[in-house]
C-alpha positions as CSV (number, residue, x, y, z in Angstrom):
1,X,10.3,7.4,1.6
2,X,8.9,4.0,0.8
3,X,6.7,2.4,3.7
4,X,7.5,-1.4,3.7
5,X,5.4,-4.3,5.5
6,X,6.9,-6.9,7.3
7,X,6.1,-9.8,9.4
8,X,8.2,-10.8,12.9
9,X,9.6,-14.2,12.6
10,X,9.3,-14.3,16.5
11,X,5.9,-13.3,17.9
12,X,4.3,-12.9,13.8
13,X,3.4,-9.4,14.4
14,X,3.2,-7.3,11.7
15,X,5.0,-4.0,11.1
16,X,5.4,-0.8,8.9
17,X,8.6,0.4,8.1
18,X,9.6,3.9,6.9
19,X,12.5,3.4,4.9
20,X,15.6,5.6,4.1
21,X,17.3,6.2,1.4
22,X,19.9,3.8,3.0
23,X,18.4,1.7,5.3
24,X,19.5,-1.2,6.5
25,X,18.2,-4.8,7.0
26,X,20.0,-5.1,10.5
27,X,17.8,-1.9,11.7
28,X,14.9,-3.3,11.4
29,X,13.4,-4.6,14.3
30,X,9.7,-5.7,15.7
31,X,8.1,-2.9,17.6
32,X,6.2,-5.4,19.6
33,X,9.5,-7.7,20.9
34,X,12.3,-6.0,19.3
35,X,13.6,-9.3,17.3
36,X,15.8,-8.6,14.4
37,X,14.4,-11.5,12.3
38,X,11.5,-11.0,10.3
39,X,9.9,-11.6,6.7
40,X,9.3,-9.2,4.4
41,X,5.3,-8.7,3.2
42,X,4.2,-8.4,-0.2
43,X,2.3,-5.5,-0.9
44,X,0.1,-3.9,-3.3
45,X,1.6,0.0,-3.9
46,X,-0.4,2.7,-3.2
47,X,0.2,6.8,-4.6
48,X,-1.8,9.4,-5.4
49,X,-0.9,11.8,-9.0
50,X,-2.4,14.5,-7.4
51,X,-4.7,16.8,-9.5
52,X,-8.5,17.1,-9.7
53,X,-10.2,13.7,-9.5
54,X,-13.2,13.6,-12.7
55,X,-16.7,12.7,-11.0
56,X,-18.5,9.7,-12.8
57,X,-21.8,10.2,-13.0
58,X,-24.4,7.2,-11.9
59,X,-27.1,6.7,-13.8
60,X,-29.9,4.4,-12.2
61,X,-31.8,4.2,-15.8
62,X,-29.1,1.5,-17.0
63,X,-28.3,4.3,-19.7
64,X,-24.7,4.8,-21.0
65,X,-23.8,8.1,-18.7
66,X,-20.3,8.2,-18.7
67,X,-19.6,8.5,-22.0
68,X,-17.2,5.4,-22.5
69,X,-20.0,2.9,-23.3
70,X,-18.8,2.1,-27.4
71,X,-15.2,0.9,-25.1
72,X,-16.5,-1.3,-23.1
């Protein structure tokens, strides 16, 4: 389920909203004051692929440790 932010057009609280596969706009009210109207918030997305992340190695000598240094 998609997690969408919004903003209350009454008190300008803002919310998370879990949504369903169906979910509809009417539904959606303000935890804080329980208005109906509200704005919808742009947000950046955020997932995971799953899987091992790779460690990057630091290397305080200013030397080229991970490997990538002829890409940059």
């Amino acid at each position: 389920m998609p997690i969408y932010d919004y903003r209350c057009d009454e008190c300008g609280k803002p919310y998370d909203v879990y949504h369903k596969v169906k979910e509809v706009a009417e539904d959606i009210v303000c935890p804080s004051c329980g208005s109906a109207r509200h704005t919808r918030l742009i947000s950046a997305p955020s997932f995971s692929m799953g899987g091992k992340q790779s460690e990057v190695p630091s290397c305080s000598d200013g030397s080229c440790c991970g490997g990538a240094c002829s890409l940059n």
